[in-house]
C-alpha positions in Angstrom: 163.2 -95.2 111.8 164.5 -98.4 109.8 166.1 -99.9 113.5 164.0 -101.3 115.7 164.3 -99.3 119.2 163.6 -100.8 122.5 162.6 -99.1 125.7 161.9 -100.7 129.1 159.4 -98.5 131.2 159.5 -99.7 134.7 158.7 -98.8 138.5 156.0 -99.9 141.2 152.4 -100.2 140.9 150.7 -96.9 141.3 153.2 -95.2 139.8 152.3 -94.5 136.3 154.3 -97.3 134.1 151.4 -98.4 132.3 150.2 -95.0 131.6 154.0 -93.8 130.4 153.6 -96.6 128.1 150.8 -96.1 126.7 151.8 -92.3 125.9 155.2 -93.5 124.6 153.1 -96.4 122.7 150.5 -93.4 120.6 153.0 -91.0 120.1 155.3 -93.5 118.3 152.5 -94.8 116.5 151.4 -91.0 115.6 154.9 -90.6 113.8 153.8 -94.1 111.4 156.1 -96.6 112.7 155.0 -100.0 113.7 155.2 -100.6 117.3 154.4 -103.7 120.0 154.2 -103.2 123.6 154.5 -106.0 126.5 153.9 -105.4 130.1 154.3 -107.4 133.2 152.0 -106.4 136.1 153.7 -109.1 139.1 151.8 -107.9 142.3 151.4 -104.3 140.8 148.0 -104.1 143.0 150.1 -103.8 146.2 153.2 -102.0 145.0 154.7 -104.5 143.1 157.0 -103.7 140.3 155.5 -103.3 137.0 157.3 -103.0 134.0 156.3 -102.3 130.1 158.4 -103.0 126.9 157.9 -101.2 124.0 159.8 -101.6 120.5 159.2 -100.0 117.7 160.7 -98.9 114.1 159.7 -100.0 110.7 158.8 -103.8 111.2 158.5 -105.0 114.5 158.0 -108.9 115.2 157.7 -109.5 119.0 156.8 -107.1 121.4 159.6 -108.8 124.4 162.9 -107.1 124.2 165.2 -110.0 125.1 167.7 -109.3 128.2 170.8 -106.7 127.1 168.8 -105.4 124.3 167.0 -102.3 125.7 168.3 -99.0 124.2 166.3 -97.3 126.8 165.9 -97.9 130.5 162.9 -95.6 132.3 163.0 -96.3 135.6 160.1 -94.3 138.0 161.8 -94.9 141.4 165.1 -95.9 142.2 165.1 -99.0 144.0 163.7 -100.1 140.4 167.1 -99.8 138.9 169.1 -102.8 140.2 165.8 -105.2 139.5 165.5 -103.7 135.5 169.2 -102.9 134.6 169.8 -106.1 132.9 167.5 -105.3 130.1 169.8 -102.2 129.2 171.8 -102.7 126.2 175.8 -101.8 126.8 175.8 -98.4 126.1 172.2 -97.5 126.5 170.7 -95.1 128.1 169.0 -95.3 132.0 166.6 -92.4 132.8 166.3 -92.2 136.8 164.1 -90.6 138.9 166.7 -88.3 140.0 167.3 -86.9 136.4 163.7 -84.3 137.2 164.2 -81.8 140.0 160.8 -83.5 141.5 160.7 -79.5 143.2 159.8 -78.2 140.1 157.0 -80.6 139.6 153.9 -78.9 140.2 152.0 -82.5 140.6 154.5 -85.3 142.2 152.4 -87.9 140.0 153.9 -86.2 137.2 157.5 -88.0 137.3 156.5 -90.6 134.6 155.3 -87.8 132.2 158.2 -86.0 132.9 160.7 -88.7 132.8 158.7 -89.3 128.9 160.2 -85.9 128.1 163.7 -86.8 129.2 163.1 -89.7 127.0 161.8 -88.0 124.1 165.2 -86.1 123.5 166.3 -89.0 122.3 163.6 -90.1 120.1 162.5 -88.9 117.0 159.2 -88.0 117.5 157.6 -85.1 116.8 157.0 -82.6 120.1 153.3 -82.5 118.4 152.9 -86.3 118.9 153.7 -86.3 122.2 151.3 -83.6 123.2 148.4 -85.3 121.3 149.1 -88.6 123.4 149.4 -87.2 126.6 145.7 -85.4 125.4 144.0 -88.4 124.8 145.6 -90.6 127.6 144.7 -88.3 130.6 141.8 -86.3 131.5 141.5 -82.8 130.4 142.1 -81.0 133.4 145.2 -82.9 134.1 146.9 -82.1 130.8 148.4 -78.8 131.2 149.9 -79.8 134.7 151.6 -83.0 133.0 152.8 -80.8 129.3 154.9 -78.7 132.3 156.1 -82.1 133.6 156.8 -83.2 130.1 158.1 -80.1 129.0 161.0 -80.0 132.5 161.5 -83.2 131.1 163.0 -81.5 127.7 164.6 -79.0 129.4 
């Protein structure tokens, strides 16, 4: 990964964009690139949005992806979109909410896990890393529930 790739994570407090960030964040570094993440919390606490940048590749400077620059967009609800879509890059790519059947989601909560395995089709990371940063990011007996949200993610 010689570019540097940058992906805006964002969505309401309570919703899981830190903790999507975080995953992203250890499963890039697990693959050996260099990698800085920025996060804006606003009023998170009371539902506020939230949003995380993360860039990484083989040197990475600054952890703000300037506006138009984001490859990725990962938006957890849609009323997040309008609010975040200027970071998007022309020609990059938004991952909505609406991209999981949310039926299929054995734990609702699950959305930003899964919307990390829509991601991670375009990413290349190892399916290994991912799994060993959703491990050590969440508590045991949430893992399995949130590899099947990652995994419909994939599919």
């Amino acid at each position: 990964m010689n570019k540097i790739t940058n992906v805006t994570i964002a969505g309401l407090g309570g919703q899981g964009v830190l903790k999507a960030s975080d995953i992203l964040t250890a499963a890039v570094f697990s693959s050996g690139c260099d990698i800085k993440k920025s996060e804006v919390h606003g009023m998170s606490q009371r539902g506020g949005s939230v949003s995380s940048d993360i860039r990484f590749g083989a040197k990475v400077l600054s952890p703000m992806i300037p506006r138009g620059t984001a490859d990725y967009l990962v938006v957890l609800t849609e009323d997040q979109v309008d609010n975040n879509i200027d970071t998007l890059r022309e020609g990059g790519t938004l991952i909505k909410p609406d991209t999981i059947d949310s039926e299929k989601l054995t734990n609702k909560r699950s959305i930003n896990v899964a919307l990390l395995g829509v991601l991670s089709k375009h990413l290349d990371i190892a399916e290994s890393c991912w799994h060993e940063a959703i491990r050590n990011h969440l508590p045991e007996k949430l893992f399995d529930v949130n590899i099947e949200a990652f995994n419909l993610g994939r599919r």
